[in-house]
N, C-alpha and C positions, 0 to 999 in steps of 0.2 A: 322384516325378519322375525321368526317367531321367537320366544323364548324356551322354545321345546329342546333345542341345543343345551341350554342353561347358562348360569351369569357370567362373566368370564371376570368381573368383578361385583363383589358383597360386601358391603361396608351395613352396619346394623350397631346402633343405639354408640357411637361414636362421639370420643371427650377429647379435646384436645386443649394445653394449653403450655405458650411458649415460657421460658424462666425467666423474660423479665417482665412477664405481664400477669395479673392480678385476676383475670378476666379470662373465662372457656372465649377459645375463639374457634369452635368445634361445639358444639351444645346438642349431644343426641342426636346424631347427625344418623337417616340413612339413605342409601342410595344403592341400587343396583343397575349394573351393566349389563344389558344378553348379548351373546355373540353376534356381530354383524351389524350390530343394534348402531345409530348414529344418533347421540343425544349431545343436547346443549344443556351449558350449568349454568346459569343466570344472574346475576346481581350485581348490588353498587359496588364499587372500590371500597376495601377493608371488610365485605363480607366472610372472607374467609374461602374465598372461591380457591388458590393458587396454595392455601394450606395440603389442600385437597389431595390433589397432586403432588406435593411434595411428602405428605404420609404413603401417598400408595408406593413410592420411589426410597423412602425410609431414606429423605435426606432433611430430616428435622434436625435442630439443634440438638448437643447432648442437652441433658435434665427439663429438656419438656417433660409434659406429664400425660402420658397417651394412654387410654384405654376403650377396650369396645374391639368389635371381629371384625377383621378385613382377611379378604381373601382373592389372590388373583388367581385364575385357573386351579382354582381348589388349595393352593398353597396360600399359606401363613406368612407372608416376606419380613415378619417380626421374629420367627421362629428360625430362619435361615442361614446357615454359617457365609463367612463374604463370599467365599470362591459362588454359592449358589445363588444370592443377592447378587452375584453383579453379571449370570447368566440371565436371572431373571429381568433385567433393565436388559433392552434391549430386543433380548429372544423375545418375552415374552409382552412386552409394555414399550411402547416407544415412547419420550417426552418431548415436546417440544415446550421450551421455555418463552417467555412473552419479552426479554432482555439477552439478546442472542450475544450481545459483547461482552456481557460479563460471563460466558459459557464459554467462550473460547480461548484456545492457545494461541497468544498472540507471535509466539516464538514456532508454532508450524503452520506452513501453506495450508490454503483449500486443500488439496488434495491429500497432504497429509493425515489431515481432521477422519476424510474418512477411509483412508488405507488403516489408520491405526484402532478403527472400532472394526472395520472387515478381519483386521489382524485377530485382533482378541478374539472373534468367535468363528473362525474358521483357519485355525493351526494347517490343514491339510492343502490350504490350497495356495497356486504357487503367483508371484508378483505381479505378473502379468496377470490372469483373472483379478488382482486385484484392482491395477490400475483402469481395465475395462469396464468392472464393476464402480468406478468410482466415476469414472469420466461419464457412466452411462446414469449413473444418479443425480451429476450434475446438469445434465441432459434435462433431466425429468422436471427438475424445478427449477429451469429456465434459467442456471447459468451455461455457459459458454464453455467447453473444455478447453478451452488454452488460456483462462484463468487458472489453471490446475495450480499453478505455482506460485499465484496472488495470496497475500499475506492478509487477515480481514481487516484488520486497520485500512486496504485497498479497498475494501467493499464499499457500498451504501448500508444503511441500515435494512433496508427491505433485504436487499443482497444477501446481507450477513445471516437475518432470517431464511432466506432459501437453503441456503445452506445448512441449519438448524433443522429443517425440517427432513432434506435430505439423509441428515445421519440419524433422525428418527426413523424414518420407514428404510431403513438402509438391510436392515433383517426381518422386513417382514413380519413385525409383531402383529399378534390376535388382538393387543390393544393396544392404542394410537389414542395419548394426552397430549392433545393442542390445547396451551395455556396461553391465550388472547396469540395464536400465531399469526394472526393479519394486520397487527396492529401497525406495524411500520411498513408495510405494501401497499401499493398502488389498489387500486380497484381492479384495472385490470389483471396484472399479476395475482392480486389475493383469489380470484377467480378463479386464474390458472392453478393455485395452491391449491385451493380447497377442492377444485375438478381432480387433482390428483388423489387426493386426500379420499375423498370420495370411490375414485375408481380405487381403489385400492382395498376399502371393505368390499367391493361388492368381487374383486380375483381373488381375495384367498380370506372371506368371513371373518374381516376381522372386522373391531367394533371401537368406535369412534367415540370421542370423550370431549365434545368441544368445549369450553371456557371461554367466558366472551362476554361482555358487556354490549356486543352487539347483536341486537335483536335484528333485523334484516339479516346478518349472517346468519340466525339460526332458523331463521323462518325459510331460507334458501335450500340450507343444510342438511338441516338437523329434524330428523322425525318423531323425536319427545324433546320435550321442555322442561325443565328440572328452576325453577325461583328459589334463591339461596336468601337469604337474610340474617342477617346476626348468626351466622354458627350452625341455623338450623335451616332445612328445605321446606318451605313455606307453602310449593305448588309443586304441582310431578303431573303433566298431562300430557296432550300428543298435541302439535304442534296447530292442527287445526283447532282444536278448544280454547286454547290458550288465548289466539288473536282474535275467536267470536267474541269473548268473555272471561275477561280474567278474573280467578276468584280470590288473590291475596291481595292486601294494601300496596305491599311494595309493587306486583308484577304490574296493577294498574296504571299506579304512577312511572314503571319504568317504559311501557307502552304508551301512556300519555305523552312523556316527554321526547320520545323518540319521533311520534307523530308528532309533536310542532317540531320539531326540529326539520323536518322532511319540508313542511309547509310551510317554514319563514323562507321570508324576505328579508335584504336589509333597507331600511327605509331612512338613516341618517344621513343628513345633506352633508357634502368633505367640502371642507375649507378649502381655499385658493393659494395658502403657503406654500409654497415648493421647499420642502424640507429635505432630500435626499436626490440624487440624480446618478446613474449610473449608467457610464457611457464605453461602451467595444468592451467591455469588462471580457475576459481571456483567461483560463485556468488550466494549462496542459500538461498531463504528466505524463512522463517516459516511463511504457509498460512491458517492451521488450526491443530488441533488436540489437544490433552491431552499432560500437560508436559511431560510426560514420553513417549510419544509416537507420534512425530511431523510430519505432512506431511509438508515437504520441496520443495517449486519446485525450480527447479536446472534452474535458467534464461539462467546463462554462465555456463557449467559444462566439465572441463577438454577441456579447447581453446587454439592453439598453434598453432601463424605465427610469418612469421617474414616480416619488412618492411624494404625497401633500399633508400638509396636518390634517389630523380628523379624516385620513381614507385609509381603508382596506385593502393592500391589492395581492392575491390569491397568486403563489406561483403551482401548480400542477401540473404534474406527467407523470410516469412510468417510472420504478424504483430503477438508479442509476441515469437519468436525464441529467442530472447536474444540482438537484436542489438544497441537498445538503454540501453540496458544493459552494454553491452561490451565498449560502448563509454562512460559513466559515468565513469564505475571500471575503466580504463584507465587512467582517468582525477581526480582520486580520491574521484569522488561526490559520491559513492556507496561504500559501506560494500566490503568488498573483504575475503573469508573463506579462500581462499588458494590458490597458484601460484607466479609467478613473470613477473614483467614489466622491463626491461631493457630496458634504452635510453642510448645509447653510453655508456656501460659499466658498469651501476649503475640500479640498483633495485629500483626504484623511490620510490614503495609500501613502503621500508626502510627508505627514506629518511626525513630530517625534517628543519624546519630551514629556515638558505639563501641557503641552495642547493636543498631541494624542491623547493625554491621559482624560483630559476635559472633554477631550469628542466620546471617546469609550464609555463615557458616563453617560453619557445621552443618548448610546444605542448599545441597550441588554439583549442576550436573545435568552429564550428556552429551549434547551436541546431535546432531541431525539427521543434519547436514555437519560432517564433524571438519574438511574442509580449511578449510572458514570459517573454524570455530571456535579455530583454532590459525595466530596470528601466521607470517606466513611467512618473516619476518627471522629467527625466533628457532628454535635448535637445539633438538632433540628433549628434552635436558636441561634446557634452560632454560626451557623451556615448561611442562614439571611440577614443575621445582623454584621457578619463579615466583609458588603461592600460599603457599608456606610461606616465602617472602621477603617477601611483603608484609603478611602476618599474623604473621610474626617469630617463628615458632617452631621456625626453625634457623638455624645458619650455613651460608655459601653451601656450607662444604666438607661438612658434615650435610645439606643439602638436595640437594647432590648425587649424595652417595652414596644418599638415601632414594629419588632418581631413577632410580637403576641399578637399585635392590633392585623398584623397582615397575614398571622395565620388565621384569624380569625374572616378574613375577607374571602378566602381560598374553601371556605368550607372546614376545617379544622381545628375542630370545639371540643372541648374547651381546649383552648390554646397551651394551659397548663400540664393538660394530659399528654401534650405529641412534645411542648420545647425540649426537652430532656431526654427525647429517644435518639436513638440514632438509627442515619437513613434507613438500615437493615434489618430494622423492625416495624418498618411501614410495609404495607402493599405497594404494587408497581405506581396504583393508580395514586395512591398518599403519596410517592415519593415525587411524581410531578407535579403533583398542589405544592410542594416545598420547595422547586425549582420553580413553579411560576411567582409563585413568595417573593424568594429571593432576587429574579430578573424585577418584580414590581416597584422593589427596595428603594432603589435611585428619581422614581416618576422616570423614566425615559421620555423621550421627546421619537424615539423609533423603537420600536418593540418588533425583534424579528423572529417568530413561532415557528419551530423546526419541528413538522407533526405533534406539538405541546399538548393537544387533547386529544392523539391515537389509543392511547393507554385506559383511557377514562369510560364510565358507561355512559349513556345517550344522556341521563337527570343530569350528570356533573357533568358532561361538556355542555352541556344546553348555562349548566347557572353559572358557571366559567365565561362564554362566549357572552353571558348577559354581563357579567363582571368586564372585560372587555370594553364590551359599549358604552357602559359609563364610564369606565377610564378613559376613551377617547372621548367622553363630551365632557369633562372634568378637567383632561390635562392638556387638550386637544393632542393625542398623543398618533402618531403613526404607525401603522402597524401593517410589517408585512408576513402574510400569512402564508406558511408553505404545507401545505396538505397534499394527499394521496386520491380524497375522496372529494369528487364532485360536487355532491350533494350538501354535503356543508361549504364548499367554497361558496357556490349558488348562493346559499342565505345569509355566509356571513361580511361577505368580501363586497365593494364596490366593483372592483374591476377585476380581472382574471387573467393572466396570462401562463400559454400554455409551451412547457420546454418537453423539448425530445431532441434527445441527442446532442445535449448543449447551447441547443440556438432554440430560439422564441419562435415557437410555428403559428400560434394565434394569441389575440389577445380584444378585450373589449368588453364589456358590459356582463357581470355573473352573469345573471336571469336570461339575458340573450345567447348567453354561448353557451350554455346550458340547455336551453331550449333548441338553437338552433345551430350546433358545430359543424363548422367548417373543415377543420384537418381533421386525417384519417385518427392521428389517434385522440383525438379529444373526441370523437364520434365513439372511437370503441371503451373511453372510460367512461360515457355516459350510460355507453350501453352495458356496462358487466356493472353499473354501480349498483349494487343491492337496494330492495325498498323493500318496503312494508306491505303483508298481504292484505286487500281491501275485506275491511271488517264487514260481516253482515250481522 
């Protein structure tokens, strides 16, 4: 698309800096959009990437300190009284946020979410076109219209993202801010998203704003490359120059790290401990029908592994398979109809008391959403030093030093700088370095990863996943890893097993089922998983 249309976004010599922080996290920033245009914005977690986004959307805190021209379709959205600020979200800019649960009303349905953005900007038209137009959005990114009246607490996380995305291009903006939108989807579903995402500039010229720490998605995507760093844009090429020859420190090293990551293996020998066993495990919930006659869907329905000290085992499939399922029933946050859990001997599902509470110490997981996951009153120290307060195996001033030492392990230096923020002044990607902290806290004996590195750029899930591997040859620890993406199960996992539709369709060696998949859809996550264009 040429730029002879003109930008549809101008951001030019751009300051930004939040009120409790000391530091531009914006530094002369510019960047422009042309209409139709599909660019990706590039960098580590805490670059400033998701700032971005939320100036063009003018949902900064009050008493930040903003200056410098922004401009969407020729207007000032600094300049704009609310009635026209909140035609412009929407009409004219669609968002897609990177944390879909803390975006939504937990108190209305799907369907409600987007009858009531259809509401606000089309007064004239009558309930019926609304509900058609909603169920037919639903349609578009791959949910089901008889969820219509599912609550998203109902959803999966990819799910809830669909959704998200749904009530971004719900009117058709000329620009579409996807801020890390694939982070919690599947490979094949993120495909499906971004194939929509895509068709959609090219019906009605509007112009694409990807956010992503994931290079493969922009090399697929996106046809300029925008490298962000500290505040400022480092590199601005088109996507072919980029991966011949990268010309800034960072863009090199964030392509360096993405290629080994594509290219590991995992090569640790797993211990012969049988630490975890789980047998006919069962999770069904009633989704509609007449008392006497219930449609149940089966999230986990008859699941059986077992897990060793010192192994890896990868659960993957499709957003809505069951895997954030399976990690709750595990963990006891979910209803469980039938099966058993076995940690070293004992049927945890049984247990109750101090020996529930001794098993729950020995398996931490990391969720989804670190921002859910992490109390928003409580400071980054108090939040990790929290479960060794309540299992009493330091004092406050030992568990807070143990705080520093494990913010400091997670990548987050000086430790002094982040203990005293609170979660809502980190990045998405900082606020899961302080949930994997936190889950670190106890040594676990089973570490269960609920997409824990979705959020992250390729450098920090690459020195995560190395942090990892030596905590499994340090604590001989267990860890079972539930990912979207193939491509890292393959190099990080021992074994792999693959769910659709609640029940286990394949299972057996990464590097072999990865090379050579046998079920339909482990054949079709291989095939939509993004990679890297071959450098020349």
């Amino acid at each position: 698309m040429l730029n002879s249309l003109g930008p549809v976004l101008e951001i030019e010599n751009m300051y930004m800096r939040y009120p409790s922080s000391k530091s531009w996290v914006l530094d002369a920033l510019n960047l422009h959009v042309a209409a139709g245009e599909r660019l990706a914005l590039i960098g580590p977690s805490g670059c400033g990437k998701s700032t971005i986004a939320r100036i063009i959307m003018q949902l900064i805190p009050p008493r930040s300190l903003f200056q410098g021209k922004l401009l969407i379709l020729g207007q000032d959205p600094t300049k704009l009284n609310e009635a026209s600020l909140r035609r412009l979200r929407g009409e004219a800019v669609g968002l897609i946020f990177q944390d879909p649960m803390t975006r939504l009303n937990p108190l209305l349905t799907i369907g409600e979410h987007l009858v009531d953005t259809l509401k606000a900007h089309h007064l004239q038209r009558d309930s019926c076109w609304m509900r058609q137009k909603a169920e037919s959005l639903l349609e578009r990114v791959g949910i089901n219209s008889e969820r219509f009246y599912a609550y998203p607490h109902e959803f999966s996380g990819g799910m809830r993202q669909r959704l998200a995305i749904a009530l971004a291009i719900a009117l058709d903006p000329p620009l579409v801010i996807a801020d890390e939108p694939t982070t919690s989807l599947d490979t094949a579903i993120a495909d499906q998203v971004m194939a929509q995402l895509s068709s959609l500039c090219e019906e009605i010229g509007s112009a694409l704003l990807l956010i992503s720490h994931d290079l493969a998605l922009a090399a697929r995507w996106c046809e300029r490359i925008c490298i962000m760093d500290k505040g400022k844009i480092v590199e601005d090429v088109s996507n072919r120059d980029f991966f011949i020859k990268p010309q800034s420190l960072i863009g090199k090293r964030l392509l360096r790290a993405a290629t080994e990551r594509e290219e590991a293996r995992s090569t640790s020998q797993v211990q012969s401990e049988l630490v975890l066993e789980v047998k006919r495990l069962r999770c069904w919930h009633v989704v509609s029908g007449l008392p006497w006659k219930l449609n149940w869907l089966k999230a986990v329905d008859e699941v059986s592994f077992s897990l060793f000290a010192g192994e890896t085992l990868g659960v993957v499939g499709a957003s809505g398979c069951g895997k954030s399922t399976l990690c709750r029933a595990l963990m006891g946050l979910t209803p469980v109809r039938g099966g058993e859990v076995i940690f070293k001997g004992q049927n945890i599902l049984q247990l109750k008391g101090r020996s529930l509470r001794h098993a729950r110490q020995s398996l931490q997981m990391i969720f989804q959403d670190p921002y859910a996951s992490l109390n928003p009153k409580m400071t980054i120290s108090e939040a990790i030093s929290d479960p060794l307060l309540i299992h009493n195996l330091f004092s406050r001033a030992e568990a807070r030093e143990r705080a520093r030492s494990l913010l400091e392990q997670v990548g987050l230096e000086p430790p002094e700088y982040f203990q005293n923020r609170l979660p809502h002044e980190l990045s998405g990607g900082q606020q899961q370095r302080v949930a994997i902290a936190r889950a670190l806290a106890l040594e676990p004996k089973v570490l269960i990863c609920d997409e824990s590195l979705s959020m992250l750029d390729a450098e920090i899930q690459s020195e995560l996943l190395n942090l990892l591997n030596w905590l499994q040859h340090r604590l001989r620890v267990a860890i079972l890893f539930i990912t979207h993406d193939l491509s890292i199960a393959s190099g990080f996992c021992h074994r792999v097993i693959v769910l659709d539709q609640g029940r286990i369709v394949e299972e057996g060696p990464a590097k072999q089922l990865f090379e050579s998949p046998k079920a339909s859809i482990t054949q079709k996550l291989v095939n939509v998983s993004p990679s890297l264009p071959s450098q020349v």
